[in-house]
C-alpha positions in Angstrom: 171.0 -25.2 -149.5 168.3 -22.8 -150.1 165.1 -22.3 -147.8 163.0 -23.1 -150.7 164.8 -26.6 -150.7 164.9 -27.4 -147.3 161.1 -26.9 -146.7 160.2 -28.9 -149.7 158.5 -32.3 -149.4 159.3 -35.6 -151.1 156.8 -37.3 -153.3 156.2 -39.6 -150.5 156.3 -37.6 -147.7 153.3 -35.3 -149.6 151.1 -38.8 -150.5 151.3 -39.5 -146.6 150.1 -35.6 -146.3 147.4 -36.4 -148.7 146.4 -39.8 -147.7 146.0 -38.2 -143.6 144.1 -35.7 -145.1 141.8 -37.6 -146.8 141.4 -40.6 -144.1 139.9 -37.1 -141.8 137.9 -36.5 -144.4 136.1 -40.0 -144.8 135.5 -40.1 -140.8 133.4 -36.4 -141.2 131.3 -38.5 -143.9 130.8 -41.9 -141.9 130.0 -39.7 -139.7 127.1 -37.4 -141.3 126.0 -41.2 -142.7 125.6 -42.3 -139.3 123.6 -39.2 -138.1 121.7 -39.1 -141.4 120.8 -42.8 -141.3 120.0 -42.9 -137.1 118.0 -40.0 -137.9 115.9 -41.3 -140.7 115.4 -44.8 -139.0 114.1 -43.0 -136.0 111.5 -41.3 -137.7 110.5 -43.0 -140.4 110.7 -47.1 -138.6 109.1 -46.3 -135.4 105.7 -47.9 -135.6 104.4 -45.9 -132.9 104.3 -41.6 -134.2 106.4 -39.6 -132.6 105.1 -37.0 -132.6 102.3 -35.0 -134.6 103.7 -31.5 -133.4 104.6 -29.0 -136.0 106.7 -27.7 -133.5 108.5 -30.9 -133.0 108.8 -31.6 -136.3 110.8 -28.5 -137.5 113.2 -29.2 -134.6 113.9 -32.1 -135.7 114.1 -30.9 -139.3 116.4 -27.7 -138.3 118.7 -29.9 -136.2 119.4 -31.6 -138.6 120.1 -29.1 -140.9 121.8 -27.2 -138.7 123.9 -30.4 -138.5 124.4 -31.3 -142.3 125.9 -27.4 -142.9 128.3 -27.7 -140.4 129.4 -31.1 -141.2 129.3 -29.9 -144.9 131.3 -27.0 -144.6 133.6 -29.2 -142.5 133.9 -31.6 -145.7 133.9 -29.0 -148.3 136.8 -26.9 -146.8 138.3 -30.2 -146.0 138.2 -31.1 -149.9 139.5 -28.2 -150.6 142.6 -28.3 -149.2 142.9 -31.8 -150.2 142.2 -30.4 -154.0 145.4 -28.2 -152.8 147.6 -30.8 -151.7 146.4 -32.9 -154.9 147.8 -29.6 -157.0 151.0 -29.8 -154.9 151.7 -33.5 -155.9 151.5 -33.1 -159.4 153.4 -30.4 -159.2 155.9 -32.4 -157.7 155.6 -35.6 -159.7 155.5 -33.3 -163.2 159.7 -33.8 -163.2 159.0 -37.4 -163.3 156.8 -38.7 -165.9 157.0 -42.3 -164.8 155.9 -42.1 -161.2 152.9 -39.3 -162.6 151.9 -42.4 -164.9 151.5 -45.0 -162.3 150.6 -42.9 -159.2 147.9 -39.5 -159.3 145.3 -38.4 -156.7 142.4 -36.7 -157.9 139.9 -35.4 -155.5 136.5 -35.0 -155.5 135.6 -31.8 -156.7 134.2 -29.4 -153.6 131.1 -28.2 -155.8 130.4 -31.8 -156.4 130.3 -32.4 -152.3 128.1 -28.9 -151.6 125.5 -30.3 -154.5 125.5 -33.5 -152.6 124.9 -32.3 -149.0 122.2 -29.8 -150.5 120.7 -32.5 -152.3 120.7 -35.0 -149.1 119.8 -32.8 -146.7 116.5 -31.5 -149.1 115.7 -35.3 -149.5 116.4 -36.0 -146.0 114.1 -32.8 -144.6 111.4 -33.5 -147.1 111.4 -37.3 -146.1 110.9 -36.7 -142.6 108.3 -33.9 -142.5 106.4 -36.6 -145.5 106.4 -39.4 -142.7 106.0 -37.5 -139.7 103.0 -35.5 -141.4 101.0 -38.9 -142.5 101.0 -40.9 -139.2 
């Protein structure tokens, strides 16, 4: 048996690689939900203001951006591996026509998740300097 066959994985074996992968993935984006929501009902549901403080205000701001990079290039280099291992399947599956009709994985694109987290965190940013500015 060659070395090229004995390190190969199965169809199954590489949907439980993929499905680990992407269960990792999700928890980095509950997470970044969570901070993103805590975040936003902290500043804008307190009745009371926070604070008025420029100074303040940008912390907050570049914390949190600080925060939404990392966790996006977290997710982005995440997806892209999964987009790997997705390449890797259909490879695998392209010998067997049956099993690629019934069963495929096709991940998000990782453009489509940087667009996202720069669109969030702009949103985000701009919503919280907005509310923080007008108490």
């Amino acid at each position: 048996m060659s070395a090229s066959k004995e390190s190969s994985l199965s169809i199954s074996e590489a949907f439980a690689v993929y499905s680990s992968s992407r269960t990792a993935i999700i928890q980095i984006w509950t997470f970044f939900s969570l901070v993103t929501l805590g975040l936003l009902g902290f500043t804008l549901g307190a009745e009371k203001p926070i604070t008025r403080s420029g100074i303040e205000i940008g912390l907050i701001v570049a914390g949190y951006v600080a925060f939404a990079f990392g966790n996006a290039w977290a997710v982005v280099g995440s997806q892209a591996e999964l987009l790997r291992i997705a390449e890797g399947i259909d490879e695998l599956m392209a010998g067997n026509p049956h099993q690629k009709k019934h069963f495929s994985v096709a991940p998000i694109p990782p453009m489509a998740i940087a667009l996202f987290y720069v669109v969030m965190t702009v949103v985000v940013s701009c919503a919280i300097i907005v509310r923080l500015n007008t108490r």
